[in-house]
N, C-alpha and C positions, 0 to 999 in steps of 0.2 A: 504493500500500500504506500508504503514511504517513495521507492521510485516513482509513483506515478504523482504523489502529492508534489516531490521534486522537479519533477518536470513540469509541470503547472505553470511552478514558478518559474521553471527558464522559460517557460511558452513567454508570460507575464513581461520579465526583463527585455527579452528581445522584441516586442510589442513596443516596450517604454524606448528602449534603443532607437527602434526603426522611426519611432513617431518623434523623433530628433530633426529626420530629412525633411526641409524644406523645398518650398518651389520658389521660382518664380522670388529669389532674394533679396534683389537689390530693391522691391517694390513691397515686400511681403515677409513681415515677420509672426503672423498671425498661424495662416495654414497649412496646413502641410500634405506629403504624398499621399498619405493614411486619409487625410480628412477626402481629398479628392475622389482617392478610390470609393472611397464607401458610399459619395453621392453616387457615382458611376454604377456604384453595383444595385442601387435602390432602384434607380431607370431601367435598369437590363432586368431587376427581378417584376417590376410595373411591367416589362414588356413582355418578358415570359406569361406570367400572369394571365392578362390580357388576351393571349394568344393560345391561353390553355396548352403552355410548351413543356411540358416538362418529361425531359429525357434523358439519360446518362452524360452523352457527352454536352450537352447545354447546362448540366450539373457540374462536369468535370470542366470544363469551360473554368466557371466561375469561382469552382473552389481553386484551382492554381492562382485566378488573377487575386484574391482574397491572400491565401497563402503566401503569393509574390514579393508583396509589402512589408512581409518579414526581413527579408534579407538587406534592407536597405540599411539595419544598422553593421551590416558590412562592407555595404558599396557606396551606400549614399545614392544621390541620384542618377538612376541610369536611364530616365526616361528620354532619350534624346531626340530632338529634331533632324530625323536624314532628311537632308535638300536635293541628294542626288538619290532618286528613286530607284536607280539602275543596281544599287550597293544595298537595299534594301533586305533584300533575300538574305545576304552575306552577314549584316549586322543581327537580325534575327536570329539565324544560326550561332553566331559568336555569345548571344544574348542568353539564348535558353543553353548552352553549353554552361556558362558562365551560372546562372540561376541553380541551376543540376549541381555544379562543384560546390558553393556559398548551404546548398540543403544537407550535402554528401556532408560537409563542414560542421554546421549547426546540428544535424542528427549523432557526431561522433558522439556528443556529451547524453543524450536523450537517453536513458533507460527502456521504458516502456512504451510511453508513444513515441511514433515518429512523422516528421512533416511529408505527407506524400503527393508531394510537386510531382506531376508525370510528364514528362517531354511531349508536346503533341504538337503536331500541325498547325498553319494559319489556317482557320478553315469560317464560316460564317459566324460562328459566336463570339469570336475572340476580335474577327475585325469592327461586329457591333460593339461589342467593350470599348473598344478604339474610337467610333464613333462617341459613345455614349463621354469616354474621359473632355474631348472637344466640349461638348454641353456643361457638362460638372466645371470645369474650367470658365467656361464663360459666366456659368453662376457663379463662382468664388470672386469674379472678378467684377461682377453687380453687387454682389452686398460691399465689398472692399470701397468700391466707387460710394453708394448709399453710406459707407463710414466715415462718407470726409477723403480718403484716400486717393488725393488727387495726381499721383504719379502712375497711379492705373491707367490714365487717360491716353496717355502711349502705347499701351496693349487694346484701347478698346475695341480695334479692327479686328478683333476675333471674332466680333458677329459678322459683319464682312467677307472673314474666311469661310466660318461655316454657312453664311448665304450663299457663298458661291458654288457649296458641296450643288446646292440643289440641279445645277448643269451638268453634276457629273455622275447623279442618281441615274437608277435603270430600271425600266418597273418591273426588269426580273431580278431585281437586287433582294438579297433578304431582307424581312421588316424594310421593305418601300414606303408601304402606307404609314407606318408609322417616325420614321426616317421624315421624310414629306412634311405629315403634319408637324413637328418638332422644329424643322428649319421654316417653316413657313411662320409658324407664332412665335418664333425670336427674329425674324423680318418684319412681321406686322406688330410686333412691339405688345403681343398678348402672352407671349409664355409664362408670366409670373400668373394669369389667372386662370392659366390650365392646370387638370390635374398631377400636369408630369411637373412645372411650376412649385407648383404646392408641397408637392412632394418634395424638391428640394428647399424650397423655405423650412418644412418643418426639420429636417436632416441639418441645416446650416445651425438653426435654432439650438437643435443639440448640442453642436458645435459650442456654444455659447452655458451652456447649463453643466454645472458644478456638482460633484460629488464631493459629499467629508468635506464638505462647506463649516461644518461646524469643528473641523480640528485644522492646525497649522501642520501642511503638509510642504515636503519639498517638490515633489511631481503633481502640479494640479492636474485633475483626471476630469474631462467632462466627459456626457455621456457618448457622445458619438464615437469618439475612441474607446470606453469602455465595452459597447457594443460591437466595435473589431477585437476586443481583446476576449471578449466571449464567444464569438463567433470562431475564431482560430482555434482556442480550444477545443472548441464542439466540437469542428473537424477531426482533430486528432484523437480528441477521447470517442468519438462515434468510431470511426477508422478503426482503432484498437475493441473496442468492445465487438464488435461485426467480425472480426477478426479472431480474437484471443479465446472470445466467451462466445461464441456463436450467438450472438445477437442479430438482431435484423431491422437495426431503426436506417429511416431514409434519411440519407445525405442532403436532399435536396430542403428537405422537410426541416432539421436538424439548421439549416442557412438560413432560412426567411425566418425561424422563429427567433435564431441567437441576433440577426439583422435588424428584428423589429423590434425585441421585446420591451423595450423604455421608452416607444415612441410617444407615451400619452404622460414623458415629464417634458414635451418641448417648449412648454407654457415657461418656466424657468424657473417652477418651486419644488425645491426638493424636500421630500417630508422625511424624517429620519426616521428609521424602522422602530425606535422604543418609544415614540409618539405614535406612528400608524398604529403600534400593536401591544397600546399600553392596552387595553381590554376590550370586551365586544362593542361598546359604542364607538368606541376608534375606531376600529377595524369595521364597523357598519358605517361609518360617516366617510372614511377616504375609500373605502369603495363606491361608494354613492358619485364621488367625486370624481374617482379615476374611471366610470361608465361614462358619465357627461364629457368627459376628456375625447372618450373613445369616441362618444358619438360623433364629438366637431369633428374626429377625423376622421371618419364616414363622411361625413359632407366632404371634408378636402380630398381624402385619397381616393375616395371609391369603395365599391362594394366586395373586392377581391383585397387587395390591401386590407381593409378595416376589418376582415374576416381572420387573416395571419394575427394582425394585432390584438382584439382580442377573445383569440383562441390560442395565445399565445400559449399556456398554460396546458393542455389538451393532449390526451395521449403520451404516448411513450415517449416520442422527440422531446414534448414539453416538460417531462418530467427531467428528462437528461440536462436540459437545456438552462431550465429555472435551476435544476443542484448546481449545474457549474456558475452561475449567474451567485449564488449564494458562497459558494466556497471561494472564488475568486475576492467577491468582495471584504469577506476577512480576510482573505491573503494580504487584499491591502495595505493593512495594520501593521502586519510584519515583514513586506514591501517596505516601507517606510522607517521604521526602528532597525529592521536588523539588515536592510540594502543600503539604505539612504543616513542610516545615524541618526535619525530624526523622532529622540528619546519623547518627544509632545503628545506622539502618536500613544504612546502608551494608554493613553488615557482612555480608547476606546477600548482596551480589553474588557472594561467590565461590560461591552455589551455584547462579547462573545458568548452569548445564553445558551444553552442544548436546545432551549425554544426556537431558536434561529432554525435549525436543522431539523425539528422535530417532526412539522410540517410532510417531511420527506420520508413517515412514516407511508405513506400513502400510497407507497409502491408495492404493499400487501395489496393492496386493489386491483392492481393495475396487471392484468395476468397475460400481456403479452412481453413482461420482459421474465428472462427466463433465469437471473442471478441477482435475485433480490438483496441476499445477504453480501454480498459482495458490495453492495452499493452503499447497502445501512456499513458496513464495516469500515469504507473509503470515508464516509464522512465523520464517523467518529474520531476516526485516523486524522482524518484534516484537524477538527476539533483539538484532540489533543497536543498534534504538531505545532500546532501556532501559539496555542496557550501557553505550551511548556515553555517553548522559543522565549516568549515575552518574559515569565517568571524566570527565566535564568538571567534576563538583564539584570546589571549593577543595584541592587538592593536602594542605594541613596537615590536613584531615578524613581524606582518603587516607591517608595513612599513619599515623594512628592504629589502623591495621585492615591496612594490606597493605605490602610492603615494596616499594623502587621497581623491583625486578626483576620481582614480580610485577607492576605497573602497566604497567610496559611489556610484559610477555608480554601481558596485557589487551588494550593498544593493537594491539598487533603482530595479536592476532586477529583483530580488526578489521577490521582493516585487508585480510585476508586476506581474508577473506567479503565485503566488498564488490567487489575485485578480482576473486573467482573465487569465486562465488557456489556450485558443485559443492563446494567446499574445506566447506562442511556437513553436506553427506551422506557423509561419511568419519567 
């Protein structure tokens, strides 16, 4: 269990690494490779959607370009401009060679999972991706303008460019019609009040919205990145379970859920779990809240979107999906104190509850996953991992935050759960 809670965490570190590479520099100290991608992959998954496409390699497509973004805290940016189209082929090859060695690299240390980038073809998914990053770009570069950001205005012929794709569209091209529509409402100056629009308003918005708002942290985490940092994992722990334990959850399934699942905090408030779930009127009143959330985003995204969102939850994917979405976010805590040195963080230990995790009892119901105990045992394992981690800190940090009664109730828990591993599920 320990390998794989480890590897989590290097998933984690190289997520916080990658999400270092910026674009676009000398104009742009705000967003980055990571944020780009993940409007891109929101478009491609509206157009799947849409299109009722969902297929292996339109799956495998999007899990490598998702995966891709990992390695960037080894290369930095690779995304480059070819001008001589002719060298195109050549650089591609050099590219995905290059991407294969940076995974061969990052998997040497991985125990248990591993990142599984596969070598494939240009072939119609990957050139929409292509397409889709041109859009996400042009939006990055509409809010940046909308912030005052007036050295943008040198780039602003990127609507120009992609107007001009519309000359070289073919109405046997894949997604034409949707291709079409897209270029044609960033020419008529309506795409912010389309669905595809909206969509990345709300994704940008994320961008903007704050996790562990209420502790002093060294890596501020908003959510749009925490939802590529969940999404990567899901890959790899899906991958591995399908794999190791003969499990059988859907990859494609497993992506729209980890892609969406915080879409209804894009409003900018973030509620903290010991307030959502001080007791059942809590937990009755931000549900109330986070339904009316959802609905706005029915109106904005659509009826296919707003169905992913929420039914986030749902099923076997959603089970996998919300644990890692949970254990990650305590990782965080010791992310921070025991990567970062950033002894502040201590202070949300006391909200590492067994209530947090308990929730995830619920995989007794659920009788399409076939290694229940495996899964209750990973999280206790995470549980105690972090805990202990923190309780080994320097005593004098300790009790700036907790008193030696409670450190030793702490220990004493501990201590119980490894002894009598049942002493959990109580």
């Amino acid at each position: 269990m320990n390998d794989i809670i480890e590897d989590l965490f290097k998933v984690y570190i190289s997520c916080i690494d990658s999400y270092n590479s910026k674009i676009y520099q000398t104009i742009n100290d705000k967003y980055t490779i990571i944020d780009k991608a993940m409007i891109t992959a929101y478009l491609y998954i509206k157009i799947m959607e849409d299109r009722d496409e969902r297929n292996d390699e339109s799956t495998n497509v999007l899990c490598n370009y998702i995966l891709k973004q990992v390695i960037y805290s080894e290369t930095g940016n690779i995304s480059l401009e070819i001008n001589d189209k002719s060298k195109l082929d050549l650089y591609n090859e050099i590219l995905d060679k290059l991407i294969l060695d940076k995974f061969e690299y990052k998997n040497r240390i991985m125990k248990k999972l591993k990142y599984s980038y596969k070598e494939t073809k240009i072939n119609q998914y990957s050139e929409l991706l292509t397409f889709l990053e041109d859009i996400a770009e042009y939006s990055i570069f509409q809010k940046m303008i909308l912030r005052g950001n007036r050295e943008v205005l040198s780039f602003k012929d990127i609507k120009s460019q992609i107007v001009s794709k519309l000359k070289t569209l073919n109405i046997y091209d894949y997604c034409y019609k949707e291709k079409n529509i897209i270029i044609n409402l960033i020419k008529d100056n309506n795409f912010d009040e389309s669905e595809y629009g909206k969509l990345v308003y709300v994704a940008l918005n994320l961008k903007d919205v704050y996790r562990y708002s209420y502790i002093t942290i060294e890596f501020p985490e908003n959510v749009l990145f925490h939802q590529y940092v969940v999404t990567v994992a899901s890959i790899l722990f899906a991958n591995y379970c399908n794999k190791e334990l003969k499990e059988n959850f859907d990859i494609y399934t497993i992506l729209t859920k980890s892609l969406f699942h915080d879409f209804t905090e894009y409003k900018g408030t973030e509620i903290i779990t010991g307030f959502k779930n001080y007791n059942d009127i809590t937990k009755k009143m931000f549900a109330e809240i986070e339904e009316n959330d959802e609905k706005e985003l029915k109106e904005k995204l659509g009826e296919k979107l707003y169905t992913i969102i929420s039914g986030y939850k749902e099923g076997t994917e959603g089970f996998i999906s919300e644990m890692l979405d949970k254990m990650l976010g305590i990782m965080k805590i010791w992310i921070e104190t025991g990567y970062f040195s950033n002894y502040t963080a201590i202070k949300a230990m006391d909200a590492i509850f067994q209530n947090r995790f308990k929730i995830f009892l619920k995989v007794e119901n659920i009788c399409e996953i076939k290694n229940k105990d495996f899964y209750l045992n990973l999280l206790r394992e995470c549980y105690i991992y972090i805990k202990e981690h923190l309780l080994n800190i320097d005593q004098e940090y300790l009790l700036k935050y907790f008193t030696k009664e409670e450190l030793q109730k702490y220990r004493e828990e501990i201590l119980l759960l490894k002894s009598n591993p049942e002493s959990f599920l109580k």
